[in-house]
N, CA and C of each residue as an Amber inpcrd file, in Angstrom:
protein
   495
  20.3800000  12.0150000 -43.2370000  21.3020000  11.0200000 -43.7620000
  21.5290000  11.2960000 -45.2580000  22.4670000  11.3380000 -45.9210000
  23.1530000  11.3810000 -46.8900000  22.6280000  10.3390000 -47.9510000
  22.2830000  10.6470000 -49.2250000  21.8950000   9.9580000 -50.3080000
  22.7980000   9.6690000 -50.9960000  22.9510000   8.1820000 -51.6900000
  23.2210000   7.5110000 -52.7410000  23.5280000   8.4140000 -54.1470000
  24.4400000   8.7320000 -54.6290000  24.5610000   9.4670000 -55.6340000
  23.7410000   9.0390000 -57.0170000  23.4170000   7.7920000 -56.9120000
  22.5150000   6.9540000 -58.1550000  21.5340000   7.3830000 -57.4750000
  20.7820000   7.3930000 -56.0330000  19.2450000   7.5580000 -56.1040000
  19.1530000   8.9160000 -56.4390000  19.7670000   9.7140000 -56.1690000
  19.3500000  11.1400000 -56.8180000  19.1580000  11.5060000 -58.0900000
  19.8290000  10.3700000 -59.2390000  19.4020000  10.1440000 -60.3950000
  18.5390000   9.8550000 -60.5380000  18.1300000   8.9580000 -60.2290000
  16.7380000   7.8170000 -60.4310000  15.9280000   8.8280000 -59.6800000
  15.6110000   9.5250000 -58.6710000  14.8940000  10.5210000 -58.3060000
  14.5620000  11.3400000 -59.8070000  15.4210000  12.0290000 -60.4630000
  15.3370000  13.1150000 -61.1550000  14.7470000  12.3180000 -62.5370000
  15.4830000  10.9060000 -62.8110000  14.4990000  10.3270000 -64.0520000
  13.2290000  10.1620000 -63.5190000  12.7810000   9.5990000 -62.5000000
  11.2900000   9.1040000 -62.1760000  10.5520000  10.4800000 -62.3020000
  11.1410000  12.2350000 -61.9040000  10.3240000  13.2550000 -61.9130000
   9.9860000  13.6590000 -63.5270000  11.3100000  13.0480000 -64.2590000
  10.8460000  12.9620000 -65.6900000   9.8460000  12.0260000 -66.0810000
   9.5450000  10.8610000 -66.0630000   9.0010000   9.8830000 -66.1800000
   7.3410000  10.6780000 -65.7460000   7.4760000  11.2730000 -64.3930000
   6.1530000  11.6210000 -64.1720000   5.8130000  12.5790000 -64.8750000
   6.4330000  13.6660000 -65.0390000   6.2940000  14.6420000 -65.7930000
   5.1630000  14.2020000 -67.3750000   5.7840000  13.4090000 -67.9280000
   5.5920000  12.4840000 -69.0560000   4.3200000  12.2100000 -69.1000000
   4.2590000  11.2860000 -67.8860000   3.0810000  10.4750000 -67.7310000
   1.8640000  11.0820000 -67.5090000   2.3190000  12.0530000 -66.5540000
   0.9790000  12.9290000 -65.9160000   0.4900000  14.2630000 -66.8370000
   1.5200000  14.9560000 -67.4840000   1.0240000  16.0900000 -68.2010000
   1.3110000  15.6410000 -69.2790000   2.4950000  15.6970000 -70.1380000
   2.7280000  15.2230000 -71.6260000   1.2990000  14.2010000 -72.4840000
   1.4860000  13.1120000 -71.5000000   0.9810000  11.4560000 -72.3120000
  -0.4860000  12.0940000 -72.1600000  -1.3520000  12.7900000 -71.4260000
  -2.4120000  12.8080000 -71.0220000  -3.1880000  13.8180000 -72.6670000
  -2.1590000  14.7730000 -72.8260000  -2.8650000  15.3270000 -73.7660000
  -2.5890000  14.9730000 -75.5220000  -1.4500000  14.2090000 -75.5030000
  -1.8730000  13.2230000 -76.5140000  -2.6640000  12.2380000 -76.9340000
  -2.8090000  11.9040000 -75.3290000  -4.0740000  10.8170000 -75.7860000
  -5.3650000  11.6310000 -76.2980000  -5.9670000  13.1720000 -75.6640000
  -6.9050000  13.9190000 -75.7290000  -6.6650000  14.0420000 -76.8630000
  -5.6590000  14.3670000 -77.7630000  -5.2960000  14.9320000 -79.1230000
  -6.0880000  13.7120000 -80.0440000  -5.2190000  12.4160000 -79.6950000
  -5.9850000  11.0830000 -80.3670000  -7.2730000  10.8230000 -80.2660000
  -7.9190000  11.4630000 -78.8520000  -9.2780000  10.9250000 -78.4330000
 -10.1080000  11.6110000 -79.8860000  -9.4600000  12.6810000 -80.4510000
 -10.7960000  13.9920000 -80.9820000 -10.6970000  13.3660000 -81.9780000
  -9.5330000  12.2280000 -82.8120000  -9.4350000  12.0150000 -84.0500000
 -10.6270000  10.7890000 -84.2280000 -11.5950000  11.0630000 -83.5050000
 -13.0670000   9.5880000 -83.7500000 -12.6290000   8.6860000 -83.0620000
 -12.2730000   6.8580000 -83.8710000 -13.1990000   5.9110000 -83.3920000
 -11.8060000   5.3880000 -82.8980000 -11.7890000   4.7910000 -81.8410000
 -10.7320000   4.2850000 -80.9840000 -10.0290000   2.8200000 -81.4620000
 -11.3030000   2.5830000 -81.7910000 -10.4670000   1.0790000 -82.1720000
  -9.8200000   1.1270000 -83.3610000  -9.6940000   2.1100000 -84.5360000
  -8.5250000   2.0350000 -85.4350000  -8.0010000   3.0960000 -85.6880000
  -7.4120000   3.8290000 -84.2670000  -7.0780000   5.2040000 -83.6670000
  -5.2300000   4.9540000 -83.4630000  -4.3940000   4.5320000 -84.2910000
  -2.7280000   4.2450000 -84.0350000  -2.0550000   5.3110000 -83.3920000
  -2.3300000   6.7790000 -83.1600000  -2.2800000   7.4120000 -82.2200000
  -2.3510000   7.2020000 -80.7930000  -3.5990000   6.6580000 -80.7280000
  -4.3610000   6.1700000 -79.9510000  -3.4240000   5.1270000 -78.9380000
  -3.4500000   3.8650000 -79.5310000  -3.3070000   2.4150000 -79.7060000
  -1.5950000   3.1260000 -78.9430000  -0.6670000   3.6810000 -79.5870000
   0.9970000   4.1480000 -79.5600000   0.6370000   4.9690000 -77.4610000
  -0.3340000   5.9530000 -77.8720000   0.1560000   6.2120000 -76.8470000
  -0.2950000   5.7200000 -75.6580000  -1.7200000   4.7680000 -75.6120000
  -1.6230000   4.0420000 -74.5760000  -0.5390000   2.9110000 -74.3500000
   0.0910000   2.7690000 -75.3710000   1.2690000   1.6400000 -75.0400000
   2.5360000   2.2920000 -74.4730000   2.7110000   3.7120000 -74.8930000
   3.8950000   4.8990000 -74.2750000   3.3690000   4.7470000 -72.6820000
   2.1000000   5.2000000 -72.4240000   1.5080000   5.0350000 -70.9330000
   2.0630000   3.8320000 -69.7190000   1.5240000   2.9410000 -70.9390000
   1.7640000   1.7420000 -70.0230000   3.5370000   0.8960000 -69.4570000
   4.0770000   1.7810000 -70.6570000   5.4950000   1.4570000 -70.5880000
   6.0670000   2.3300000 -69.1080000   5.5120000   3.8580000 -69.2650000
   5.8700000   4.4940000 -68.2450000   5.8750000   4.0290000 -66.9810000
   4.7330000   3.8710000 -66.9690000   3.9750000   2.9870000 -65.4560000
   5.0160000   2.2950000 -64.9420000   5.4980000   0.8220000 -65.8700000
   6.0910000   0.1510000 -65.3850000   7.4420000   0.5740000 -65.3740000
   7.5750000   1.3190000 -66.2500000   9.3710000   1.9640000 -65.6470000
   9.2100000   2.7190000 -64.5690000   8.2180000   3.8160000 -64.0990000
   8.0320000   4.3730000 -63.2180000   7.9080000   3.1500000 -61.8660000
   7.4230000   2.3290000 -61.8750000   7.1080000   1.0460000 -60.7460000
   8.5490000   0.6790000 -60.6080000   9.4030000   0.4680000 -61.5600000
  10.8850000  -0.3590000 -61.5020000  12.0300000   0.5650000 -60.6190000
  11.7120000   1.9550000 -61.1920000  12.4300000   2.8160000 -60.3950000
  12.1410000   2.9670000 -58.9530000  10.5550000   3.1780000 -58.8530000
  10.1730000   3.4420000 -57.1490000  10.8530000   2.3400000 -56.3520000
  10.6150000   0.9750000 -56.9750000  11.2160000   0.1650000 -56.2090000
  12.5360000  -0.0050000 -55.9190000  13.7690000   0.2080000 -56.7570000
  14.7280000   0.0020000 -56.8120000  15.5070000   1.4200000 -55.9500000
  14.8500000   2.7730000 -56.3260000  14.9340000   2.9850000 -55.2900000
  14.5740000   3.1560000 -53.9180000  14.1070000   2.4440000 -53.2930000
  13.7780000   2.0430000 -52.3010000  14.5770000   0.8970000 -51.7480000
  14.9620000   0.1540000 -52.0950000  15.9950000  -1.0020000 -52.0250000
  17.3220000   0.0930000 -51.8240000  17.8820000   0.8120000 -52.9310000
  18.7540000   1.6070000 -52.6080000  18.8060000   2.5580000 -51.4670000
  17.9260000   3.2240000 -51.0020000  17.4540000   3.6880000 -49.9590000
  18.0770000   3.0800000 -48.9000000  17.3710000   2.0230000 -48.7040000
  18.1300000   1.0580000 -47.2730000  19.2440000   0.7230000 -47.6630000
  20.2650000   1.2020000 -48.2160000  21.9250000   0.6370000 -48.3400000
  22.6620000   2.4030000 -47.0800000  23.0630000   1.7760000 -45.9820000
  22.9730000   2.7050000 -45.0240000  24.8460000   2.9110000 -45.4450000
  25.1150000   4.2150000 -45.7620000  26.0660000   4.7090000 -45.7670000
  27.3060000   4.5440000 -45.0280000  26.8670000   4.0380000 -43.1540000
  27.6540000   4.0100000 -42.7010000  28.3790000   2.4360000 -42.6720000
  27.3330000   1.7320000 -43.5140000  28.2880000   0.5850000 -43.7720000
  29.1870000   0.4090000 -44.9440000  29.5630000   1.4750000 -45.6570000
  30.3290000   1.4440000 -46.5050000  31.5290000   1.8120000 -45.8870000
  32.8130000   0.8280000 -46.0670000  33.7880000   1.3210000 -45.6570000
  34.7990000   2.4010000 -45.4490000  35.2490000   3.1740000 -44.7830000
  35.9270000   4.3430000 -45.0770000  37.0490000   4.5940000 -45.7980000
  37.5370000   3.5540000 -45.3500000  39.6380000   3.0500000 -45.5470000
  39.8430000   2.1460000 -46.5070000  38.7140000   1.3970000 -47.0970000
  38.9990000   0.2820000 -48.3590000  37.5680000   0.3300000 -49.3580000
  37.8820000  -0.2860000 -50.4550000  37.2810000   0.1330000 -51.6400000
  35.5830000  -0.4410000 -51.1830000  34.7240000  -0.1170000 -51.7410000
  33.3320000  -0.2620000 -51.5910000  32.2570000   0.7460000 -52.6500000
  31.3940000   0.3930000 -52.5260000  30.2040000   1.3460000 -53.4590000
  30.7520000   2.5300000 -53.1460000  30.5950000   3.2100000 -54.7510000
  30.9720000   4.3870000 -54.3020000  32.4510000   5.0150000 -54.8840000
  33.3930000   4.0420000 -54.6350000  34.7150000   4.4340000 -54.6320000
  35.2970000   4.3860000 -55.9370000  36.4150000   5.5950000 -56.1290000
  37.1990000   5.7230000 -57.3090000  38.9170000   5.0740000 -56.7340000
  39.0780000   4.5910000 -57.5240000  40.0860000   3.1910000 -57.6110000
  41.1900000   3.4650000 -58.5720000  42.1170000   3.9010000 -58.6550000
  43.2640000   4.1940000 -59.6070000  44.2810000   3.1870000 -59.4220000
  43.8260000   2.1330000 -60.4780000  44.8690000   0.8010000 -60.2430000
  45.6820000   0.6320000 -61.6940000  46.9870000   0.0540000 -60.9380000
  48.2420000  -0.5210000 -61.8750000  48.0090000  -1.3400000 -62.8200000
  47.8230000  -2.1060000 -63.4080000  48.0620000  -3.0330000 -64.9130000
  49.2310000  -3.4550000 -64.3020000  50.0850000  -4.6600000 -63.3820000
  51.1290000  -5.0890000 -63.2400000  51.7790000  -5.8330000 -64.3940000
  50.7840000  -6.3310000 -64.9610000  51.4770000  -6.8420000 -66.3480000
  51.9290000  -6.2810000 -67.6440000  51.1590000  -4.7520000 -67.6980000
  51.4790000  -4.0750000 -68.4680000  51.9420000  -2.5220000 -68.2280000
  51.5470000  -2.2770000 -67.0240000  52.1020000  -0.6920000 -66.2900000
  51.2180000   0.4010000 -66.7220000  50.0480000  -0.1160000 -67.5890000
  49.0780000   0.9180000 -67.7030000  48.3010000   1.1480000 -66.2920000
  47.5960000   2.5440000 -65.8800000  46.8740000   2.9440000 -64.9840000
  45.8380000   3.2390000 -65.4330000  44.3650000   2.7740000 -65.1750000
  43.0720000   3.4730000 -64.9550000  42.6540000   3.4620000 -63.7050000
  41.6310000   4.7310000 -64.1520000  40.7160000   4.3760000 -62.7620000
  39.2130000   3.9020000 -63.0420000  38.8410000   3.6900000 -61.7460000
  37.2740000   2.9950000 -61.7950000  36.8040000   3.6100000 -60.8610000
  35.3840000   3.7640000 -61.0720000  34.6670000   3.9120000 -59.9950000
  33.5080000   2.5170000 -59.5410000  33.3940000   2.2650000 -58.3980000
  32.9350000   1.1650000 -58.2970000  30.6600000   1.0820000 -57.9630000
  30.0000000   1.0690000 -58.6140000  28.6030000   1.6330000 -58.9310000
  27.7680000   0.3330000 -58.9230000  26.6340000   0.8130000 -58.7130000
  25.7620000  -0.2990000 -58.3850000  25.1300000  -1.0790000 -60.4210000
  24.6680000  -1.8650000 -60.5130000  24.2600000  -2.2800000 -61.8390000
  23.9970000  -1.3440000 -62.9160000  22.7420000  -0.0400000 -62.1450000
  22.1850000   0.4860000 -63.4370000  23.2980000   1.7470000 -63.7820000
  24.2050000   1.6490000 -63.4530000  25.4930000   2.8120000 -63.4290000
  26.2080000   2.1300000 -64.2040000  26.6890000   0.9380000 -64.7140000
  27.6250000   0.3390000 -64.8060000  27.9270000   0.4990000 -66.8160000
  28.9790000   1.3560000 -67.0510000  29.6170000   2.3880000 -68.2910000
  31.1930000   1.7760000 -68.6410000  31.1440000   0.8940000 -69.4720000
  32.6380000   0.7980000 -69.4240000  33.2730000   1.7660000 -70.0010000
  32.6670000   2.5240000 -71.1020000  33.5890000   3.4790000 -71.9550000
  34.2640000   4.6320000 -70.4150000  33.1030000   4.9100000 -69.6640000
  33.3630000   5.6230000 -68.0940000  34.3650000   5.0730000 -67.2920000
  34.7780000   3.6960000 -67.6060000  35.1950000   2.9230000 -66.5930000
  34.7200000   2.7320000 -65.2640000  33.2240000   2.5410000 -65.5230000
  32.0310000   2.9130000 -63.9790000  31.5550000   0.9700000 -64.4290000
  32.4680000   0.3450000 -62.9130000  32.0660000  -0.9850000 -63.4080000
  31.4830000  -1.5720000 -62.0500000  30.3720000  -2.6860000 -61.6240000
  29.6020000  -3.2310000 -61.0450000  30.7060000  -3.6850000 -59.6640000
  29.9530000  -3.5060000 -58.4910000  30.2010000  -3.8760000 -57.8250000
  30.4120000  -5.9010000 -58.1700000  29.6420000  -6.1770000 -58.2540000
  29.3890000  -7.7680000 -58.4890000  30.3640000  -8.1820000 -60.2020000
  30.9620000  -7.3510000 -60.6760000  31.8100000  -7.9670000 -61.7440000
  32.8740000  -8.4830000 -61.2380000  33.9240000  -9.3960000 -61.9670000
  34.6180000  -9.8980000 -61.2280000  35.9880000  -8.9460000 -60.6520000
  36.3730000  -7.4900000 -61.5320000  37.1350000  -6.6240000 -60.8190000
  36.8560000  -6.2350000 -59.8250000  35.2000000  -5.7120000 -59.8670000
  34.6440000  -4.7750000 -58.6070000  34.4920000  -5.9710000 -57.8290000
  34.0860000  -7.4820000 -57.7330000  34.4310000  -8.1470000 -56.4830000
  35.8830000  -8.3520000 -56.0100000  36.4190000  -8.3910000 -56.6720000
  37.8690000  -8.4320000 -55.9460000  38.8500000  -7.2310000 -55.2440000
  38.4020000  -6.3550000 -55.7340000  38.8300000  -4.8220000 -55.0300000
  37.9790000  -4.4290000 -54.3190000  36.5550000  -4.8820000 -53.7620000
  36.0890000  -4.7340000 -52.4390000  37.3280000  -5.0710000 -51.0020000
  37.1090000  -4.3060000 -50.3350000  37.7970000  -4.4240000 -49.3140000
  39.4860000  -4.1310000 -49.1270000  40.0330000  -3.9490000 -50.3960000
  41.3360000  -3.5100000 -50.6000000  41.7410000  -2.1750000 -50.3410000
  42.9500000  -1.9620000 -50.0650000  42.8370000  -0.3880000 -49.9920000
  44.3230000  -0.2900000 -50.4980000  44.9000000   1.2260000 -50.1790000
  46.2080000   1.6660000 -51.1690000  47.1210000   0.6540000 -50.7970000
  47.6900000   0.2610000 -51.6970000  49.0300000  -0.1310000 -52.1060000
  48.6600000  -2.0180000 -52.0030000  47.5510000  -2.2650000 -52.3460000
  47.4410000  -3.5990000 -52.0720000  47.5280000  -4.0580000 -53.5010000
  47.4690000  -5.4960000 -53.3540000  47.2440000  -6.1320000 -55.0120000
  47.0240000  -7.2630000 -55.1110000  46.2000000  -7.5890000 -55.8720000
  45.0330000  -8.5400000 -56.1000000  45.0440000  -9.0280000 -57.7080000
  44.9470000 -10.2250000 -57.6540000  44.5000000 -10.8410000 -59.4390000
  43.2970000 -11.2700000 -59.5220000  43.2380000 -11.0070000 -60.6620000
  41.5680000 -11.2440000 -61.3180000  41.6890000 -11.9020000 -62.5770000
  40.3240000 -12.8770000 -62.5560000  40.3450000 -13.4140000 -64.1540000
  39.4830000 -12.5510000 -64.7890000  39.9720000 -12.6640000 -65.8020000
  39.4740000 -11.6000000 -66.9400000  39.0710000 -12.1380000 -68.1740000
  38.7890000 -11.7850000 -69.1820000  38.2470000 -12.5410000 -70.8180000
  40.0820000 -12.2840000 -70.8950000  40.9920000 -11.8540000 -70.2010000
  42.0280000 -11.7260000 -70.8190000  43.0800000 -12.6770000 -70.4230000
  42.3940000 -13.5410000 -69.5830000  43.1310000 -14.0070000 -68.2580000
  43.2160000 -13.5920000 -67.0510000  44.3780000 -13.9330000 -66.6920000
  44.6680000 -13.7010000 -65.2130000  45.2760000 -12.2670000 -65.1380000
  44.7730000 -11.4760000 -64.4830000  45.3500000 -10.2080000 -64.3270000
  45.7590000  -9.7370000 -63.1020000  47.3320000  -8.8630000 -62.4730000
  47.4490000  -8.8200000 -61.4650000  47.6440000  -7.1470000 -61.6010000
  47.2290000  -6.4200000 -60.3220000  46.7020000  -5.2310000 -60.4160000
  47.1500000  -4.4150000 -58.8060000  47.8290000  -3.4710000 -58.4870000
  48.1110000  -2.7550000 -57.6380000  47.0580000  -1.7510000 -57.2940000
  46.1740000  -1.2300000 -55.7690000  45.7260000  -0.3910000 -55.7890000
  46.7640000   0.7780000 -55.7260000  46.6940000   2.2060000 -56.6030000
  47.4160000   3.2460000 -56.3450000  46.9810000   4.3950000 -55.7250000
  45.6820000   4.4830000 -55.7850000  44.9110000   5.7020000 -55.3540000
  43.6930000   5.7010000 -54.9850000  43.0110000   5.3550000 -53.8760000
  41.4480000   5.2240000 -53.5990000  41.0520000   6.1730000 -52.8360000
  39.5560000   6.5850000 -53.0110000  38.9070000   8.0200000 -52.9550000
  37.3120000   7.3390000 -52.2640000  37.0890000   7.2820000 -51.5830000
  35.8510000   6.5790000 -50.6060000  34.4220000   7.4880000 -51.3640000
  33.6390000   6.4100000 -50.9230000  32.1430000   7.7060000 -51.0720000
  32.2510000   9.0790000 -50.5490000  32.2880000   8.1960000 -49.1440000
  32.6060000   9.2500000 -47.8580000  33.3670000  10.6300000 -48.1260000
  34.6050000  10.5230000 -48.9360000  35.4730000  11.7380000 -49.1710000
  34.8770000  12.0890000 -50.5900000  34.2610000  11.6270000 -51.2950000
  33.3490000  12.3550000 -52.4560000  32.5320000  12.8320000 -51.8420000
  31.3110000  12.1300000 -51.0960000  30.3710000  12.7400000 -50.5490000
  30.3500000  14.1340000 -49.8320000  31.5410000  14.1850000 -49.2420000
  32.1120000  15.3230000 -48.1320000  32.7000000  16.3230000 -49.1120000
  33.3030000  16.0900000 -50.4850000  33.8000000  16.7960000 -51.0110000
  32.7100000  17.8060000 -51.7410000  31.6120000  16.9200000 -51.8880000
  29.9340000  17.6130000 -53.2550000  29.7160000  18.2750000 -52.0690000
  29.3190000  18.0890000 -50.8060000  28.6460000  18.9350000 -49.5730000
  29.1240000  19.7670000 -49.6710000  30.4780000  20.4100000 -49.6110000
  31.5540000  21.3410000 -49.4740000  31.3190000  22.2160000 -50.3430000
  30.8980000  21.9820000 -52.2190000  30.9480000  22.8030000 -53.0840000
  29.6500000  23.2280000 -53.1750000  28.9960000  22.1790000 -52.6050000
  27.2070000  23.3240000 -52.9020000  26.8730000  23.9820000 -51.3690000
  27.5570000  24.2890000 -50.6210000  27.2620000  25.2320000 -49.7550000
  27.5480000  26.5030000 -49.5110000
């Protein structure tokens, strides 16, 4: 079965994270251990707190992906917008075009235009597909918006398979 394009991130940070934790952090602390007395060792003191930070980012990731994990691919829609999807919509009020891609929280880049499923654009262009149109409130107001061009996981996914084989 086909992976989540974010868990393969979070895969590759957590192998950093371990990396860190397991070889890096270990011989700094040895470095701090040789400098004597522990209790007023700020070497010391820094990198068991670097340690402990890891841990728990390392814990936040395992879990999250794992949660991501069980998001089963084949319930993402094929034919209308969902996780995953790049979205090339109208500005009806103003005739500008961007696109979006629609990403789970820890993805979410506006300068990218990579915005949350659960924001109020990415909830309202769930389930839409080409040539539909939908308004949204915005900090700007009310905004009404044409889909022009949508691109599924599915046809990304199929498209990355294609180039690394």
């Amino acid at each position: 079965m086909a992976e989540l394009p974010v868990v393969k991130r979070l895969r590759k940070e957590m192998e950093t994270l371990k990396r860190e934790l397991n070889v890096e952090l270990p011989k700094e602390l040895e470095r701090a251990r040789a400098h004597g007395d522990l209790s007023e060792n700020a070497e010391w003191a820094m990198a068991k707190q670097r340690q402990e930070f890891l841990r728990a980012r390392l814990n936040n990731f395992e879990a999250r992906v794992a949660e991501l994990a069980m998001i089963n691919l084949d319930s993402i829609p094929r034919d209308t917008v969902g996780l995953g999807s790049r979205v090339e919509l109208e500005d009806l009020d103003e005739g500008v075009r961007t696109e979006y891609e629609i990403v789970v929280p820890e993805e979410v880049d506006g300068a990218q235009h990579r915005i949350s499923l659960s924001s109020p654009l990415g909830r309202a262009l769930i389930g839409k597909a080409c040539d539909d149109d939908l308004e949204v409130l915005t900090p700007k107001g009310k905004r009404s918006y044409l889909v022009r061009k949508l691109v599924t996981i599915h046809v990304l996914l199929a498209a990355e398979a294609g180039t690394n084989s």
